[in-house]
DORO-710643 format. One line per 3 residues: number of its first residue (from 0); their letters; for each residue x, y, z of N, C-alpha, C. Coordinates in steps of 0.05 Angstrom, whole numbers, plus 32768, in hexadecimal, padded with zeros to 4 digits. Each point is the difference from the previous one (the first is absolute). Layout:
NUM> A> X/Y/Z/X/Y/Z/X/Y/Z ~ ...
end
This chain:
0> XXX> 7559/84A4/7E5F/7FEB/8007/8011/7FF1/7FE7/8008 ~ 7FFF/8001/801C/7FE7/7FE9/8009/7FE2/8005/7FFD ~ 7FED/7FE8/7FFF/7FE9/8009/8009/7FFD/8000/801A
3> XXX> 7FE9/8010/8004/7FF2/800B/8019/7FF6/7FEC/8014 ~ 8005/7FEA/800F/7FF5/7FED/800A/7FF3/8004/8013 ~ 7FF1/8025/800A/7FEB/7FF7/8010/7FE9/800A/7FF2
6> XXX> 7FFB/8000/7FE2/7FE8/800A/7FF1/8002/7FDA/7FEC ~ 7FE6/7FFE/8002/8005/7FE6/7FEA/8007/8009/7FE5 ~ 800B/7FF1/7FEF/8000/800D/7FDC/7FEB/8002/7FFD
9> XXX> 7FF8/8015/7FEA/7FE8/8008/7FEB/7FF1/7FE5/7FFB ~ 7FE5/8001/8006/7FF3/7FF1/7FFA/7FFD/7FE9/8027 ~ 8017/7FFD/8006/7FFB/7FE9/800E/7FF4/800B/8019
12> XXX> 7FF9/7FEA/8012/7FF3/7FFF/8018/8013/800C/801B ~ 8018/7FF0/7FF7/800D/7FF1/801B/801F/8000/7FFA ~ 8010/801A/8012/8016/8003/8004/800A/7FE5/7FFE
15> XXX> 8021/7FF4/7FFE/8007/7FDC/8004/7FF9/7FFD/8015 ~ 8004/8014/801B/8005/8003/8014/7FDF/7FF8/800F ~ 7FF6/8018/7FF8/7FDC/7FF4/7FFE/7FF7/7FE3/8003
18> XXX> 800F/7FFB/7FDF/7FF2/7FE8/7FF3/800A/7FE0/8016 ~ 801D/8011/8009/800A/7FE0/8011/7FEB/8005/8016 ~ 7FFD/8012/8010/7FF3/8009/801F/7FDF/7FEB/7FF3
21> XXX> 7FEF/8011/7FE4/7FEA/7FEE/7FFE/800C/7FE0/8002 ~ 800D/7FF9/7FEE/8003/7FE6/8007/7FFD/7FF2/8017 ~ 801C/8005/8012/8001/7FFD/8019/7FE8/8001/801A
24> XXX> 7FEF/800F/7FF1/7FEB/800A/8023/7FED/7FE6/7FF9 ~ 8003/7FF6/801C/7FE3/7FED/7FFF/7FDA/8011/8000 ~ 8003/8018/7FF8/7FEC/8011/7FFD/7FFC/7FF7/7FE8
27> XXX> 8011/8001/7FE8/7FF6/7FF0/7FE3/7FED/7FEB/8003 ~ 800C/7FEB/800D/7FF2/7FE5/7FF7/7FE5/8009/8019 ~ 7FF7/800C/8014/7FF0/800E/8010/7FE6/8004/7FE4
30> XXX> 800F/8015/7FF9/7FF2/8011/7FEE/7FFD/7FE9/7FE1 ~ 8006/7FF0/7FF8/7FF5/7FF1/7FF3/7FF7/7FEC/8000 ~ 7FEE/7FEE/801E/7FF8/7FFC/8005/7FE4/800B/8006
33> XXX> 8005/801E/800E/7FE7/800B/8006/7FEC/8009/7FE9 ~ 800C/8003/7FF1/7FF5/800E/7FE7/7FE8/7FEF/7FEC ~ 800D/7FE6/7FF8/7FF1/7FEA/7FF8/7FE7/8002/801D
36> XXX> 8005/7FFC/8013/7FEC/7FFA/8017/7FE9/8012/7FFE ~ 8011/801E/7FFB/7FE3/8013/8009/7FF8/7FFF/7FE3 ~ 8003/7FF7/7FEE/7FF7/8008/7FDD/7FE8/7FE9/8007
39> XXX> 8006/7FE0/8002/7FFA/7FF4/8002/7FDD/8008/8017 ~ 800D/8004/801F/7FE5/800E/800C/7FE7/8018/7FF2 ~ 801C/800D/7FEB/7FE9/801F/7FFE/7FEE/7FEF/7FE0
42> XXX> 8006/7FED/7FF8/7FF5/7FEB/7FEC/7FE1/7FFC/800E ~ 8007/7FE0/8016/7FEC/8002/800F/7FF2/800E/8005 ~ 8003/8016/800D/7FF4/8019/800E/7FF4/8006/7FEE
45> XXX> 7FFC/8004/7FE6/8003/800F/7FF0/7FDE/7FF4/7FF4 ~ 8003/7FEA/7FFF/7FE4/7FEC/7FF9/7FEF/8002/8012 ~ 800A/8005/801F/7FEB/8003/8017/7FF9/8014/7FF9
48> XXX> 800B/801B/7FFF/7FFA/801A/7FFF/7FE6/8005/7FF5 ~ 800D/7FF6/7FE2/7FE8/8002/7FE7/7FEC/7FF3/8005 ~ 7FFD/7FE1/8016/7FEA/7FF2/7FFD/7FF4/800C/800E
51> XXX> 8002/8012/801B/7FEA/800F/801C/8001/8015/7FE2 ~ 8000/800E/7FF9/7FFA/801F/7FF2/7FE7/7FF3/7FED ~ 8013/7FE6/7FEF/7FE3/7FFC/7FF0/7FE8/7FF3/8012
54> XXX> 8003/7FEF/800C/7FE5/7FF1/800E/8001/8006/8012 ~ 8012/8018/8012/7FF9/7FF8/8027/8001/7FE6/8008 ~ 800A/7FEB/7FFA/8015/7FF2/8011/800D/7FF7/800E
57> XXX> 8011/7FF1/8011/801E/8003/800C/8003/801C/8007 ~ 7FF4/8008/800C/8012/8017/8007/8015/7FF7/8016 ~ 7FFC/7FF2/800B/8016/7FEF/8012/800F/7FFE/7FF7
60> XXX> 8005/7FF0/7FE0/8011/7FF6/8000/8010/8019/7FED ~ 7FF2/800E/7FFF/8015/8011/7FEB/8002/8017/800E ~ 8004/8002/8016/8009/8019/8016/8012/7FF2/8010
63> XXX> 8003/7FDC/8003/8012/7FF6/800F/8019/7FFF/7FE9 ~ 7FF6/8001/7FE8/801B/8003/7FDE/8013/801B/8000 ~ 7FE9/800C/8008/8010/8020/8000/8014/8007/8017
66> XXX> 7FF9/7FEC/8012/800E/8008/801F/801B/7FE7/7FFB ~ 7FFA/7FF1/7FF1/8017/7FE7/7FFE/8013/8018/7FEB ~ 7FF7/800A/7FE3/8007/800F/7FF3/8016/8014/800A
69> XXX> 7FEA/8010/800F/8015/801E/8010/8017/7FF2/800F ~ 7FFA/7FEA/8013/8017/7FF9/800E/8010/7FF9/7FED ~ 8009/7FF2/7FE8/8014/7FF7/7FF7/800C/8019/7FE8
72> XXX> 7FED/8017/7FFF/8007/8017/7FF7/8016/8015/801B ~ 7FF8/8000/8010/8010/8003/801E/801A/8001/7FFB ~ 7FFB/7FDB/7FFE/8017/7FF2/7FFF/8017/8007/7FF2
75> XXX> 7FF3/7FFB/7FE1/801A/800E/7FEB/8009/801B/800B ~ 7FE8/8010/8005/8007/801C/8000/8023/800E/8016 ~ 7FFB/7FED/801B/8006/7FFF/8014/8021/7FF4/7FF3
78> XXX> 8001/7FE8/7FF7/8013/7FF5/7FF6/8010/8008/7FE8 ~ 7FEA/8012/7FEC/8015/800A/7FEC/8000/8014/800A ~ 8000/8017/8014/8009/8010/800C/801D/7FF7/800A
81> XXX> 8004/7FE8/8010/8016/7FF8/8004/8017/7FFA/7FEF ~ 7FFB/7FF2/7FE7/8008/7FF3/7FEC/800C/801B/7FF1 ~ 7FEF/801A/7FFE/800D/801D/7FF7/8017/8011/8007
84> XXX> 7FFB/7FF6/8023/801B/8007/8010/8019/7FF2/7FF9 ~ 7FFB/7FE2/8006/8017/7FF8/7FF2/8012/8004/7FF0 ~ 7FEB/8007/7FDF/8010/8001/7FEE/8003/8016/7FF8
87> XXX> 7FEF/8018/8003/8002/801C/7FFB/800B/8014/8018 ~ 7FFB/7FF4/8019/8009/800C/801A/7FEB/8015/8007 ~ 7FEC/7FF9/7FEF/7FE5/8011/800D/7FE5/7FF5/8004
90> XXX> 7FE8/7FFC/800D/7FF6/7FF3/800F/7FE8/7FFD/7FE4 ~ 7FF5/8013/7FFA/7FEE/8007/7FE1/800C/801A/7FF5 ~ 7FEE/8002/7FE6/8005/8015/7FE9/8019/7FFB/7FEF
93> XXX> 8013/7FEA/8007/801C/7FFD/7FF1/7FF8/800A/7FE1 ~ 8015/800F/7FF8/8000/8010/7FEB/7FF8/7FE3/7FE1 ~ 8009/7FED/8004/7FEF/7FEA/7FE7/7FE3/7FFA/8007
96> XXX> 7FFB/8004/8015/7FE1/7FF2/8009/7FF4/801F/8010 ~ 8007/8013/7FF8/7FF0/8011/800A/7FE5/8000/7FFB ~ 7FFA/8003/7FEA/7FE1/8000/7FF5/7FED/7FE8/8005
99> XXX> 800E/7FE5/7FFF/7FF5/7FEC/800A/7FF3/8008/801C ~ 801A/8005/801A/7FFA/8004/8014/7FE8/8018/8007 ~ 8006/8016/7FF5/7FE6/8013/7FF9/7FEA/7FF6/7FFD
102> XXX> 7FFA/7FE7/7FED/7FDF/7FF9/7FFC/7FF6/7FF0/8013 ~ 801A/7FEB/800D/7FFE/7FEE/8015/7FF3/8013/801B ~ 8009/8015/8002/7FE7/8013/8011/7FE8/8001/7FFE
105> XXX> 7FFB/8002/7FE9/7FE8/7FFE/7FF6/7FF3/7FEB/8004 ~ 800B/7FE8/7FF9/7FEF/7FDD/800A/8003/8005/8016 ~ 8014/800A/8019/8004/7FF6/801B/7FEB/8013/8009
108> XXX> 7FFE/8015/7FF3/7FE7/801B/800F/7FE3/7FEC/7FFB ~ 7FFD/7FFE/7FEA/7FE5/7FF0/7FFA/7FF7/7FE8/800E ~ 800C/7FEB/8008/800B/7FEE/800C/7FF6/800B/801A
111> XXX> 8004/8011/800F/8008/8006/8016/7FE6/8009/8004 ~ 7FF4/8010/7FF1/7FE8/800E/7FFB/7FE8/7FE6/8008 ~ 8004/7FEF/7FF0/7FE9/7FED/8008/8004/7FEF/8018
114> XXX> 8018/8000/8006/8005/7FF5/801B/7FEE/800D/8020 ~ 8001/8016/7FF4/8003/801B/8013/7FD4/8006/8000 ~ 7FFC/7FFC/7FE9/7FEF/7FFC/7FFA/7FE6/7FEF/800D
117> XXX> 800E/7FEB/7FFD/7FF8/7FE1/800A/7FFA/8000/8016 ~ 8020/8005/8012/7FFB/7FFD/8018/7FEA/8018/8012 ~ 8006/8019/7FEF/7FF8/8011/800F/7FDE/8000/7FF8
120> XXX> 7FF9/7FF2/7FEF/7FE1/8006/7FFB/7FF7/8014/7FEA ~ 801B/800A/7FFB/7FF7/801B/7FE9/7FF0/8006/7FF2 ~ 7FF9/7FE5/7FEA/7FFD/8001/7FE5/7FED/7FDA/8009
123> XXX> 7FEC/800A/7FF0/7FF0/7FE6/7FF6/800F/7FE7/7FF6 ~ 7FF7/7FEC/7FFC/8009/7FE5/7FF6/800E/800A/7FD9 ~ 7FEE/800E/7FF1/7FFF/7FFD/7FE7/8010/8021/7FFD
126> XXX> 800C/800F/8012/800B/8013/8002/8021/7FF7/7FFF ~ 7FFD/7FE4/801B/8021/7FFF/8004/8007/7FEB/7FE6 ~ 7FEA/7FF4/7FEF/800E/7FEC/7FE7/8001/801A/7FE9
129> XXX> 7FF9/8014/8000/8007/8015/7FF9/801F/8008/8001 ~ 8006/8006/8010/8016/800C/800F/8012/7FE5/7FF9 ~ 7FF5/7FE1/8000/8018/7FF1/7FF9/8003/7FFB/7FE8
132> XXX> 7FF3/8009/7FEE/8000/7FFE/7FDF/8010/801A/7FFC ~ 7FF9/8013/800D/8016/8013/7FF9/8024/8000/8007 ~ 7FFA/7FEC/8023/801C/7FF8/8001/8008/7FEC/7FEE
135> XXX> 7FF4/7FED/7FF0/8007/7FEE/7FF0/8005/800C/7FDF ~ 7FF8/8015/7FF5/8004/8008/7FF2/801E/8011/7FFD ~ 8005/8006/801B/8019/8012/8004/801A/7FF7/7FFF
138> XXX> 7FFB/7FDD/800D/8009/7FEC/8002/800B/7FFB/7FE4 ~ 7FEF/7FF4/7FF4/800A/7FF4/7FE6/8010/8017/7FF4 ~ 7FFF/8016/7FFC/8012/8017/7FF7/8018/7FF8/8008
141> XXX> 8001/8005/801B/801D/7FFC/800F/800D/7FE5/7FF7 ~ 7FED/7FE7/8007/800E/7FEB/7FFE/8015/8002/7FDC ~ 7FF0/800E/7FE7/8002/8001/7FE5/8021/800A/800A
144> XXX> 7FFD/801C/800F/801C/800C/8004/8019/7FEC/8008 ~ 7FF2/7FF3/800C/8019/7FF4/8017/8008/7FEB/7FEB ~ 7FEE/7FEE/7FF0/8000/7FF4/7FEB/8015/8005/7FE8
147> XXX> 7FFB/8014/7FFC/8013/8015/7FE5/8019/8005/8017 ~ 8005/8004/8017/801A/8001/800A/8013/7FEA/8004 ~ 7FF2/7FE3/8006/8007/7FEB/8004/8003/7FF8/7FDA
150> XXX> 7FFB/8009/7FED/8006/7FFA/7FE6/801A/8007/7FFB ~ 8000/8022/8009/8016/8008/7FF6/8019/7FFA/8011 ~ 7FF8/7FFA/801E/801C/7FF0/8015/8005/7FE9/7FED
153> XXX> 7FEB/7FF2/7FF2/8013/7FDE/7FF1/8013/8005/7FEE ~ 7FF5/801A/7FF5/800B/800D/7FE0/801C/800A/800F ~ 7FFA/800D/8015/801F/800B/800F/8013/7FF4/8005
156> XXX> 7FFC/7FE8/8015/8012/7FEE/8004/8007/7FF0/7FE7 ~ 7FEB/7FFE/7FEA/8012/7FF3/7FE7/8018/8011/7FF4 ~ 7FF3/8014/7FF8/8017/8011/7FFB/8023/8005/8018
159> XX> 7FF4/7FFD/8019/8018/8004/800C/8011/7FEC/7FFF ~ 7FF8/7FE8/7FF1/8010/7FEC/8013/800C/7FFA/7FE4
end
């Protein structure tokens, strides 16, 4: 009897088939690039945020963090959408990163929220660093996920090879 080569084995991520397609897509090295970038921004951002909440501050500068932030959140989003097709042949929800992609709604809703916010006037100054502490909170969740998936892809490919 063979194994099943369009379900990965127990435990793993990534059909061979999968695992060559991740290899191969220049959406990988995309997507690891972007990732360090926006961790790195939502860092930054992250000090502006807190410094307008505690003293009123920068609000300049930490509403121009959040807008550098969301765009490079966009970015990945937009790109590991692509990077999913590739290797799963579906755009989001792929059955290993479903749940990731599920919460990533959640940062992109939040995200979007203060954008939407911003522009439109909605919500006060100390309302939308509200709304970005909550997208930054949602954030770090997801990023933990994507983190623990990228652990167990190193653990995968060790094992496969």
């Amino acid at each position: 009897m063979t194994a099943d080569r369009t379900q990965p084995a127990p435990g793993a991520l990534y059909t061979p088939e999968q695992r060559r397609r991740r290899d191969e897509t220049r959406w990988t090295m995309v997507q690891g690039i972007l990732a360090p970038l926006q961790f790195i921004a939502f860092a930054i951002s992250l000090v502006l945020v807190l410094r307008y909440v505690w003293t009123g501050e920068a609000y300049g500068a930490a509403t121009a963090s959040i807008l550098v932030k969301t765009a490079l959140l966009y970015a990945i989003m937009v790109t590991g959408a692509l990077w999913e097709k590739e290797v799963f042949g579906r755009y989001l929800f792929a059955g290993p990163f479903y749940w990731e992609d599920v919460f990533s709604m959640l940062v992109l809703a939040l995200h979007t929220l203060y954008v939407a916010g911003l522009v439109g006037g909605w919500f006060e100054p100390q309302a939308l660093m509200t709304i970005a502490l909550a997208a930054y909170a949602a954030y770090v969740i997801n990023a933990g996920q994507f983190l623990r998936k990228f652990r167990l892809a190193r653990i995968d490919t060790r094992v496969a090879a």
